[in-house]
N, C-alpha and C positions, 0 to 999 in steps of 0.2 A: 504494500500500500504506500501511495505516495503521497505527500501531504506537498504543497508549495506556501511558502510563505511571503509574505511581501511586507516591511517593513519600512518606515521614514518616521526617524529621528529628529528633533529639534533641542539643539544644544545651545541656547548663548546664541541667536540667528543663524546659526550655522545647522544647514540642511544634509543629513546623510542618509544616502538612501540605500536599502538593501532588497534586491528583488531576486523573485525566484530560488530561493534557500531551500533547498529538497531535505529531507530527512524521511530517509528508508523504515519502516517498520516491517521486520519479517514476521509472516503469519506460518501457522503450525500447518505441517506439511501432512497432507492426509496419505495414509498409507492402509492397505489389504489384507494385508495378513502376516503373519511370522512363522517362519521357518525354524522347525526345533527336527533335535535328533534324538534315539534313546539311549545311550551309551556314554554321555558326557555324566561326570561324577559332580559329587553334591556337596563338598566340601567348598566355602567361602559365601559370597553373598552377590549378586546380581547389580550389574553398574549401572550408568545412566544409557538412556537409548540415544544413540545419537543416528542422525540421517544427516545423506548429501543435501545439498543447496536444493532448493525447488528447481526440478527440470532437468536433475541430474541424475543419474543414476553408476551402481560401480561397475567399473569395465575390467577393474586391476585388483589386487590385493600383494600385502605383503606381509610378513610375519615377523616377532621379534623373538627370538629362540635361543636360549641357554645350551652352547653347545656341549655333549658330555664328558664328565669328570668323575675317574675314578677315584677321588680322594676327598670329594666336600657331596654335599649335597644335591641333587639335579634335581630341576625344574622342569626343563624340556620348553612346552608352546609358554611362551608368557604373554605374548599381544598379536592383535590382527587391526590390519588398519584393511581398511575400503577405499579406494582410488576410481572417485565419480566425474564420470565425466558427460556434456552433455550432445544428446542424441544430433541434434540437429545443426551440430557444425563437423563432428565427425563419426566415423565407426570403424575409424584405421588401426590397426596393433600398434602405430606410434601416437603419444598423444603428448602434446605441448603443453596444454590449459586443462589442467584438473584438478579438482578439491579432494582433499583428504577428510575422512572420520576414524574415529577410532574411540572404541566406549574405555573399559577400564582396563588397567596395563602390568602385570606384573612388572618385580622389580630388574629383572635379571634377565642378561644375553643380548644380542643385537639386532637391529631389522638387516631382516637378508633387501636382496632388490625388489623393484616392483613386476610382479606379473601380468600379463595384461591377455585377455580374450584375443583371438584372430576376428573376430568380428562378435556385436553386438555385447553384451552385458553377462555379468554372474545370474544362475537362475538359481541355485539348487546346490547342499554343501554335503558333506561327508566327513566326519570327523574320527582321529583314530586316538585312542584312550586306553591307558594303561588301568586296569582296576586295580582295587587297592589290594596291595603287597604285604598287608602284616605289618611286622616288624621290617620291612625291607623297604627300601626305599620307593615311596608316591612320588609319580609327577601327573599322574593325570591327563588332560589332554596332553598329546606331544605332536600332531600333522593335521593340517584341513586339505581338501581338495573340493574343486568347484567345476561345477557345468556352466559352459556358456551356452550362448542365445541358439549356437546350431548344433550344440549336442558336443561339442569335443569337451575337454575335460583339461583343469590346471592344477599340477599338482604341488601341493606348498614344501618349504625347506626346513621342516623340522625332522623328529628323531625318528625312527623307525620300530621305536617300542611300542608296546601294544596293538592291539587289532582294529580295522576296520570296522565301525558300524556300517548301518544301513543308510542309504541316502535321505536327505529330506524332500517332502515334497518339493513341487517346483512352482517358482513364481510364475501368475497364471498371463501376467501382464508382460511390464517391458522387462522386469528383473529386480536384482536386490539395490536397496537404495537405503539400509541403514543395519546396523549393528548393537547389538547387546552381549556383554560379556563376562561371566562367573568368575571372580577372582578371589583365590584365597590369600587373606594380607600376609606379611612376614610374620612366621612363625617362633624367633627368636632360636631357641636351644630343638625345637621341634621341627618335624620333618616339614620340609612345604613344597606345594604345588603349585602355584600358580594360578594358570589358566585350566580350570575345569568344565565348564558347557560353554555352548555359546549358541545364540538365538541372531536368524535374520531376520530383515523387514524387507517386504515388497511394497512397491507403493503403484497406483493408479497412473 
């Protein structure tokens, strides 16, 4: 929503004028539905939802990954960012002009690069989860993989522990267009995971 304001000041005779002063108000982005998986663990608490810019939707992802260590504690997946870009200036695998989201982030490991669809948007994810180990070391989530818009498949740079669940349904529209993400905080002297589920958004 756009507002225009026009302004004229009188100071001591002196006339100053201010016209046409735009101030953007962003309105809440409506969205379809959420994509969840059944194999992501429960351990931590659910972060904020965030979505691309209106008009945007993700075409890329990239991950932040604690790579493994035999002598301290692993984490494995700790973040996923979404990389939106929007439909109607491109649908190239190279993309110049894109917004990043990304809900809550463990503490530990690096973003690998961005990966990006051969064409059109993420529809649909797959998450691979270590269950819990006992006394042996949790990481919980540790790999996402995603469908794009014509069916081929991107697969992320995390660990290769645990199994594959089953896909989530698939966004019915253009694709994914926001992110929610289970994180368990720093556990001090206690074993910690991380990133344990994660929930997409399709939007209209």
């Amino acid at each position: 929503m756009h507002y225009f304001i026009s302004l004229l000041l009188v100071i001591n005779g002196l006339h100053v004028s201010i016209q046409s002063v735009t101030v953007r108000v962003s309105k809440p982005r409506n969205y379809t539905s959420e994509l969840t998986v059944s194999n992501g663990m429960d351990w931590g608490t659910w972060g904020s939802k965030e979505i691309c810019p209106t008009g945007m939707y993700a075409a890329g992802f990239s991950l932040k990954v604690e790579e493994l260590s035999f002598w301290t504690d692993n984490t494995a997946l700790n973040g996923i960012r979404l990389h939106c870009v929007d439909p109607t200036k491109s649908l190239s695998v190279t993309y110049y002009d894109y917004a990043t989201v990304h809900s809550d982030v463990g503490s530990w490991g690096q973003w690998t690069k961005i990966q990006w669809c051969p064409f059109g948007f993420l529809t649909a994810f797959q998450l691979r989860v270590k269950s819990s180990r006992g006394f042996e070391d949790d990481t919980a989530a540790n790999n996402i993989r995603f469908k794009c818009s014509l069916g081929s498949s991107l697969l992320g740079g995390g660990t290769e522990w645990g199994e594959w669940g089953e896909w989530s349904s698939t966004c019915q529209r253009l694709g994914i267009c926001g992110i929610i993400t289970r994180i368990e905080e720093h556990q001090g002297m206690g074993d910690d995971t991380a990133l344990n589920d994660v929930r997409m958004i399709c939007c209209d």
